[in-house]
Every structure is written in structure tokens, then in C-alpha cells.
Short mmCIF file of the C-alpha atoms (twelve columns), coordinates in Angstrom:
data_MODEL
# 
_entry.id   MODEL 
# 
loop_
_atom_site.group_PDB 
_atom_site.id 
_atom_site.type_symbol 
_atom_site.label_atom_id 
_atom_site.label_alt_id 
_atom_site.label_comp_id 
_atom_site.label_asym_id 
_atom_site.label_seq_id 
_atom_site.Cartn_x 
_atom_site.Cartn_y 
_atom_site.Cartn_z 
_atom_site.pdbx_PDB_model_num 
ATOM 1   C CA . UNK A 1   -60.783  26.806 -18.561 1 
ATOM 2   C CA . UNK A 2   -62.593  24.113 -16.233 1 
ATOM 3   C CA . UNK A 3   -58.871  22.300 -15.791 1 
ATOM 4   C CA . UNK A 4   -57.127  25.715 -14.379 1 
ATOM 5   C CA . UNK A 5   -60.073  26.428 -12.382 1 
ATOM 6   C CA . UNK A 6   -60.084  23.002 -10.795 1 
ATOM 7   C CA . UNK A 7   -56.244  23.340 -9.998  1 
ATOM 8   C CA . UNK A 8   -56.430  26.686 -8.348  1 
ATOM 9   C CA . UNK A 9   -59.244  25.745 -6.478  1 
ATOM 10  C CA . UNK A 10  -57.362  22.162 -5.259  1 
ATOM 11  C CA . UNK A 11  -54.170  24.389 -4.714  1 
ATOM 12  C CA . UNK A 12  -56.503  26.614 -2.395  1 
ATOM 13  C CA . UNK A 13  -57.882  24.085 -0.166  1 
ATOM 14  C CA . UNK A 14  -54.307  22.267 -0.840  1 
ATOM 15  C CA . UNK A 15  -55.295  19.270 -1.879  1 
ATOM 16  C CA . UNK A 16  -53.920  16.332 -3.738  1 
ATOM 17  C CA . UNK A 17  -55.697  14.825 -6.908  1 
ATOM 18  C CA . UNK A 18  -55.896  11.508 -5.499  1 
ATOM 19  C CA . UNK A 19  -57.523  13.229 -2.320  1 
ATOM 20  C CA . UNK A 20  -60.181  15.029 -4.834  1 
ATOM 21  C CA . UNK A 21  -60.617  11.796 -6.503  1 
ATOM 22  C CA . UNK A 22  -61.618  9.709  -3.274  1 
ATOM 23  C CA . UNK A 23  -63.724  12.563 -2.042  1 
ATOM 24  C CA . UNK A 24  -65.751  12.633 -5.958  1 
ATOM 25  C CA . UNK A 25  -65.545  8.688  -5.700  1 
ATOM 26  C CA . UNK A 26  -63.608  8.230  -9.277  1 
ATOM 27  C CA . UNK A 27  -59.856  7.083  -10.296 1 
ATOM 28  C CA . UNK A 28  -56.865  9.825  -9.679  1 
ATOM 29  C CA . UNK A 29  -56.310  9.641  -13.593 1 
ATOM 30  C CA . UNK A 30  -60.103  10.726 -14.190 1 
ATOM 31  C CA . UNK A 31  -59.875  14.159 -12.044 1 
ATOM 32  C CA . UNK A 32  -56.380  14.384 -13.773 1 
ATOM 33  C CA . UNK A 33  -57.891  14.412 -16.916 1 
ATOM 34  C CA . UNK A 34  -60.453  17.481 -15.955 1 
ATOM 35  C CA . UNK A 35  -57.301  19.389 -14.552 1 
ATOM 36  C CA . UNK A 36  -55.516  19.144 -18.044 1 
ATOM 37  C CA . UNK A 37  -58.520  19.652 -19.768 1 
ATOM 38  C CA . UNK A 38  -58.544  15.951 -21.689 1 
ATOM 39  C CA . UNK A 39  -61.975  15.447 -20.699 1 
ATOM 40  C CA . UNK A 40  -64.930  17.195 -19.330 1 
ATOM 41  C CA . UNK A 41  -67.210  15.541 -16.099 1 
ATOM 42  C CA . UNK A 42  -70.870  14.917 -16.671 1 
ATOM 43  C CA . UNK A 43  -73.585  16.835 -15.113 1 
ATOM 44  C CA . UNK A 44  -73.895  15.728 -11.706 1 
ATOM 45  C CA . UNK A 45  -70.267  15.651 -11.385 1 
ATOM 46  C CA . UNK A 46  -69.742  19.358 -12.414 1 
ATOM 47  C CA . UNK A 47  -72.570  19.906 -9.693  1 
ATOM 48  C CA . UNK A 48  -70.680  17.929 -7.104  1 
ATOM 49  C CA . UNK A 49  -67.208  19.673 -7.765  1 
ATOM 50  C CA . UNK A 50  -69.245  23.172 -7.803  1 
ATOM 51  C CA . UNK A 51  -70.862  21.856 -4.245  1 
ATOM 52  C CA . UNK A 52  -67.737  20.528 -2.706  1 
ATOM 53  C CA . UNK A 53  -65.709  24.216 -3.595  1 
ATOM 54  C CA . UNK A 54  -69.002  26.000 -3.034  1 
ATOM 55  C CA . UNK A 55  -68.394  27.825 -5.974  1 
ATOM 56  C CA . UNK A 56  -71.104  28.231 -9.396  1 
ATOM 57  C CA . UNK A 57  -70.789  25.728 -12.325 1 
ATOM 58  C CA . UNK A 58  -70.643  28.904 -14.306 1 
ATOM 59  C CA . UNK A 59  -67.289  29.852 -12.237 1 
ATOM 60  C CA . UNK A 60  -66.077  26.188 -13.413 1 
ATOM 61  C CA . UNK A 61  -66.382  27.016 -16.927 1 
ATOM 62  C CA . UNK A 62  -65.289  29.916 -17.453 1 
ATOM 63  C CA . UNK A 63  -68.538  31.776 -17.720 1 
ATOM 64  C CA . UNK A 64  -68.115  34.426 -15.152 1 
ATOM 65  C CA . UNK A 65  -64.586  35.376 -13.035 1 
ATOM 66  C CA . UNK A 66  -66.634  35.731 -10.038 1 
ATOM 67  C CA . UNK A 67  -66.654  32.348 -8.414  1 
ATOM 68  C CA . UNK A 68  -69.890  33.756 -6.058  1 
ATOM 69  C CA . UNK A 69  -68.531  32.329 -2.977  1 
ATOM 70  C CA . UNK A 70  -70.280  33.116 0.054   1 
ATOM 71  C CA . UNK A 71  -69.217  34.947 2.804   1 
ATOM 72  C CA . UNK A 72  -68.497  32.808 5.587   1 
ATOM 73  C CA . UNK A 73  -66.442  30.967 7.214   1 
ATOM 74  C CA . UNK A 74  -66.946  26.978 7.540   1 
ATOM 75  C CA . UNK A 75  -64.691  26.202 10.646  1 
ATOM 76  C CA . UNK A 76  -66.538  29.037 12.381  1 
ATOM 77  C CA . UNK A 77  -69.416  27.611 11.777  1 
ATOM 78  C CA . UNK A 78  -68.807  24.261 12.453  1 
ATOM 79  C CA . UNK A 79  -67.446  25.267 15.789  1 
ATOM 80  C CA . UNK A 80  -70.071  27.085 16.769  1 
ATOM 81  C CA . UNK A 81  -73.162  24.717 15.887  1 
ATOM 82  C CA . UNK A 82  -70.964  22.186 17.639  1 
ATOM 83  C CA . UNK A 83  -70.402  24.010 20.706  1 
ATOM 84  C CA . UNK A 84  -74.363  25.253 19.871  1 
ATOM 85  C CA . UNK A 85  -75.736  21.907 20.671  1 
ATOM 86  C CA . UNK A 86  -73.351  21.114 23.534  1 
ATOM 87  C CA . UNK A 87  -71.060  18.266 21.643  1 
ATOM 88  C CA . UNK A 88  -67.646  17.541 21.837  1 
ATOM 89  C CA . UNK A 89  -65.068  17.127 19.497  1 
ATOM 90  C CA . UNK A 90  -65.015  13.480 20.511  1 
ATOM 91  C CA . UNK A 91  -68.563  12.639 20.191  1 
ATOM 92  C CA . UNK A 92  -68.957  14.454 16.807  1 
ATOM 93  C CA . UNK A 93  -65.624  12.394 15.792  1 
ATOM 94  C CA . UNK A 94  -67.247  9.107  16.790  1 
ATOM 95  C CA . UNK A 95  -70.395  10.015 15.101  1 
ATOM 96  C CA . UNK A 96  -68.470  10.802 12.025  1 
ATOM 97  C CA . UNK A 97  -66.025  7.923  12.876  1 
ATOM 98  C CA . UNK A 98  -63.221  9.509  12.321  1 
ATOM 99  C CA . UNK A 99  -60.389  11.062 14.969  1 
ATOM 100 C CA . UNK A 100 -61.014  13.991 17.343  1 
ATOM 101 C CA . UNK A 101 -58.217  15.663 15.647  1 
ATOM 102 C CA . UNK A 102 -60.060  15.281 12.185  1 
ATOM 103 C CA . UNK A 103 -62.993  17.050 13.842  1 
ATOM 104 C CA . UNK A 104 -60.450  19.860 15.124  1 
ATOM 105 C CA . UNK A 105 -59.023  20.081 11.763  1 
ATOM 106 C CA . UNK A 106 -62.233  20.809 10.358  1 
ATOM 107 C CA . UNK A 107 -62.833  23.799 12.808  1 
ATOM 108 C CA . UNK A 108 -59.569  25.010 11.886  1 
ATOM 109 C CA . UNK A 109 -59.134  25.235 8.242   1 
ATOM 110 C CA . UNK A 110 -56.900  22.759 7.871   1 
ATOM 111 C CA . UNK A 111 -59.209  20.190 6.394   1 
ATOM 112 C CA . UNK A 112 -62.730  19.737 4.453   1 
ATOM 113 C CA . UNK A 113 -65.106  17.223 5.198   1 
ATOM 114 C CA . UNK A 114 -65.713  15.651 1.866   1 
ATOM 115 C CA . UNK A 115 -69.673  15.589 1.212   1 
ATOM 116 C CA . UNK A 116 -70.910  11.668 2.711   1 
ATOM 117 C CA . UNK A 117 -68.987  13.125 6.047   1 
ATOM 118 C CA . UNK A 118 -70.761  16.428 5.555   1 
ATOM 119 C CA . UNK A 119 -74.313  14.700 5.657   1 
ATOM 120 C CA . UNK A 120 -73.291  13.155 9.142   1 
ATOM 121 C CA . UNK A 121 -72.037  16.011 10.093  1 
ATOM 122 C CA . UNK A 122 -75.577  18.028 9.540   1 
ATOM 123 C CA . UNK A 123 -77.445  15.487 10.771  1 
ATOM 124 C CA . UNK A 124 -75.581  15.056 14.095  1 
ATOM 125 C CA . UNK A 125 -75.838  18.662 14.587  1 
ATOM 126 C CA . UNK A 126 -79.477  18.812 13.698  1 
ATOM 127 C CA . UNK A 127 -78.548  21.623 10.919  1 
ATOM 128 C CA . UNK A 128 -78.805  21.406 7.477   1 
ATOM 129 C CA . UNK A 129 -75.683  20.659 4.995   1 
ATOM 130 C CA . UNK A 130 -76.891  24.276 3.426   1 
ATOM 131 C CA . UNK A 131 -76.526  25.929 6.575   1 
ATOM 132 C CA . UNK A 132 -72.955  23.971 7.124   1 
ATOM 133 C CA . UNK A 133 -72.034  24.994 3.390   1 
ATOM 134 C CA . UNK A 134 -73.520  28.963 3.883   1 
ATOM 135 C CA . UNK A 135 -75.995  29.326 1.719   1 
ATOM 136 C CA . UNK A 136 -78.812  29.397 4.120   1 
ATOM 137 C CA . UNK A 137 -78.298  31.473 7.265   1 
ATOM 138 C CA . UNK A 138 -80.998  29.513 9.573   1 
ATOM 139 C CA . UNK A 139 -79.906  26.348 10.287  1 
ATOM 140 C CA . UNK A 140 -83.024  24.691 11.023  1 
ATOM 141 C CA . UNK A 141 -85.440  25.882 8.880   1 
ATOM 142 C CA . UNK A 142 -86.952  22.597 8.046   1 
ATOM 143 C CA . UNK A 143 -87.478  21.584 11.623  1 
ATOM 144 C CA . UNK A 144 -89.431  25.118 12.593  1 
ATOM 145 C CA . UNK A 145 -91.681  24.570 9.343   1 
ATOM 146 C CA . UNK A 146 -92.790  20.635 10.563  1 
ATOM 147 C CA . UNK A 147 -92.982  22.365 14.054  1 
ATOM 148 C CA . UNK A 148 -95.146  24.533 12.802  1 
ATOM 149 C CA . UNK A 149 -97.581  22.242 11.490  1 
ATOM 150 C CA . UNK A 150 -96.503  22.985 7.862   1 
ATOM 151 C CA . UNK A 151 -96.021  19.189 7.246   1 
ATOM 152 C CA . UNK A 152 -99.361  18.400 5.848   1 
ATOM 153 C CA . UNK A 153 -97.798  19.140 2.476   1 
ATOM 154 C CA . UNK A 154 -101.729 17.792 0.543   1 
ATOM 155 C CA . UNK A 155 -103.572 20.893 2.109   1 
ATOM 156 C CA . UNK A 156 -101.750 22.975 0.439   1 
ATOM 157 C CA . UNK A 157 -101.572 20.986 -2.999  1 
ATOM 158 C CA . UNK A 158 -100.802 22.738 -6.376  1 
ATOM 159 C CA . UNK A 159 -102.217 21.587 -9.593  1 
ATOM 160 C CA . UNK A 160 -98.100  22.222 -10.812 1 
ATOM 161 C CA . UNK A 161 -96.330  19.526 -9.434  1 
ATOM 162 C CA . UNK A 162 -93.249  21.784 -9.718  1 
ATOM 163 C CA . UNK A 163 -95.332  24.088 -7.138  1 
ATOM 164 C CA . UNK A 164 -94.534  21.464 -4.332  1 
ATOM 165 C CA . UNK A 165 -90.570  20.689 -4.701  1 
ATOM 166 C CA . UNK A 166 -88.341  23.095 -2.626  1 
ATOM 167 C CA . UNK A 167 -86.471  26.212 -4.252  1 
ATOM 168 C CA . UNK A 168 -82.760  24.098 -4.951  1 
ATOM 169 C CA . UNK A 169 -84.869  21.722 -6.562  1 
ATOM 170 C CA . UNK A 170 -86.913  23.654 -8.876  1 
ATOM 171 C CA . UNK A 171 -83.301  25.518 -9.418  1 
ATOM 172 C CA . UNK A 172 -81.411  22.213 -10.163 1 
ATOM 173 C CA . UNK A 173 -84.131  21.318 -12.799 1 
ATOM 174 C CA . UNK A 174 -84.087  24.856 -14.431 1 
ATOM 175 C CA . UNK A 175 -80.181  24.420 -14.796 1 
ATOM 176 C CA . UNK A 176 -80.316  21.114 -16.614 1 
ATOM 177 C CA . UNK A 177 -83.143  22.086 -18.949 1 
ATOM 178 C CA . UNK A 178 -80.783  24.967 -19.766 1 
ATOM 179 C CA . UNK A 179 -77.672  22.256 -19.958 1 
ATOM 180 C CA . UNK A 180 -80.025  20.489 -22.225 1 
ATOM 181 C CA . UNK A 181 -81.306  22.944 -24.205 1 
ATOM 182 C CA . UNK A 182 -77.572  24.552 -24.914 1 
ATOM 183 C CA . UNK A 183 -76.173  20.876 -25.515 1 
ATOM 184 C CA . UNK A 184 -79.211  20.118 -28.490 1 
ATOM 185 C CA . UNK A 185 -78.364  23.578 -30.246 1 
ATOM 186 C CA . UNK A 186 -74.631  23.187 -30.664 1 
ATOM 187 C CA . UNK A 187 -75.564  20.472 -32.957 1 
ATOM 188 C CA . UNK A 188 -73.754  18.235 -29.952 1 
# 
């Protein structure tokens, strides 16, 4: 199941192997492999493919038809912060070191920034890669918090350790005990 969902999804953005490759940093013959279903990607590559297509692991495999993608629209976005914080295509392209016209291309559709790109993106925005990637509608919620004094993170210290990590984090962990967990009971 994981190898036809990976097709459809590189057919949808329409995208090359040897482009997914580069952007997962691995050989074209590797991501061939998961498309023909000769071999399965570890943990934090599943996560990184699910990232990049913003789609669920659970989508990947087969677990669920709905592929929970959010509703919005990337380019838009892009645009918008872009035009948001008064920068130009040419300055975000330099930041990003890359061509004006990959910067356009991004606010059009007709290419993806793969994810070291989207970091530089965020940061020269002052947004979040979350807020870039939907899933969080404000895009800078962690600046407001430190503005608002919320950076003293000991005053408000939790005898749970997992008290003081952020949401996605405490999610991330929750998923892999449940990878584990599922792995140990197959008799894997």
C-alpha cells in the first residue's frame, strides 16, 4: 500500500524519483524501492515523507483513505507572508539562494520547497514551518509567547518532564511508543 501511495502522491506534486530522493537525502534506487513496495523506510523517514506531502503516516500505510490534508493553500500562503513582511521575490531568493523564479514557482504551484529550504524560508519570514505547512493558523505564535514574558520556562516547572515539551513533541513520542509497542507484539 505505502508504494502506490507514494506514487500518487509524487504523480500529484509531479515529481520525479530522483527529485524525491535528493529532497529525502537517499539514492533514486532507495525511494524506488518504497514505490514498488521492496522495502519499507524507517521511522523518521516515514515521518519526513508524511511531512514533506503533509499527509498522516497512517494515510502512508494504508490505515485510513483519508490522507487528512489540510485545507490550504501553500503558494497563497507563501505569497502572502512574503508580501506580509514587505520582501521581494529577489531577496527571499537570495536568502534561500536560489533564483527569483524558484521563489515565484513556489507561490505558484509549480514547485515545493523541499524541507532544509522550507526552514529558511520560515525563518526569513519570521513564521513558523507549521504555519508555512498549515497546521497552525498563527504564524507567530512562539514570538507573542517570549513577548509575553512566557520565556521563563523554570517558573512554571512540572515535576513531568513530558509537562514542559511542546504539543508535536509530546505527539511525536506518543506515535513511536505506539510504533514500538505494535513492532514488539508482531513477534517482529
Amino acid at each position: 500500500m505505502l508504494g502506490k501511495r507514494l506514487l500518487y502522491l509524487r504523480n500529484l506534486r509531479k515529481l520525479t524519483q530522483e527529485e524525491l530522493a535528493k529532497i529525502f537525502c537517499m539514492s533514486r534506487s532507495t525511494y524506488a524501492q518504497y514505490e514498488v513496495d521492496r522495502r519499507k523506510p524507517d521511522y523518521d523517514t516515514l515521518h519526513r515523507i508524511a511531512d514533506y506531502f503533509n499527509v498522516s503516516t497512517d494515510f502512508l500505510l494504508g490505515r485510513t483513505e483519508d490522507p487528512v490534508i489540510e485545507e490550504f493553500n501553500f503558494p497563497n500562503r507563501l505569497k502572502m507572508i512574503r508580501e506580509l513582511n514587505g520582501i521581494s521575490l529577489e531577496q527571499l531568493a537570495e536568502n534561500l539562494n536560489v533564483f527569483p523564479t524558484d521563489v515565484a514557482q513556489f507561490e505558484t504551484g509549480g514547485k515545493y520547497p523541499d524541507p532544509s529550504a522550507l526552514k529558511i524560508l520560515a525563518d526569513s519570514l519570521n513564521c513558523s514551518v507549521d504555519y508555512l505547512l498549515g497546521r497552525i493558523t498563527d504564524p507567530r505564535p512562539y514570538l507573542l509567547e517570549s513577548q509575553q514574558g512566557y520565556n521563563t520556562l523554570a517558573a512554571h516547572r512540572s515535576d513531568d518532564p513530558m509537562d514542559e515539551l511542546p504539543e508535536e513533541a509530546r505527539k511525536t513520542l506518543e506515535e513511536f511508543k505506539e510504533f514500538i509497542l505494535r513492532k514488539y507484539r508482531k513477534g517482529n
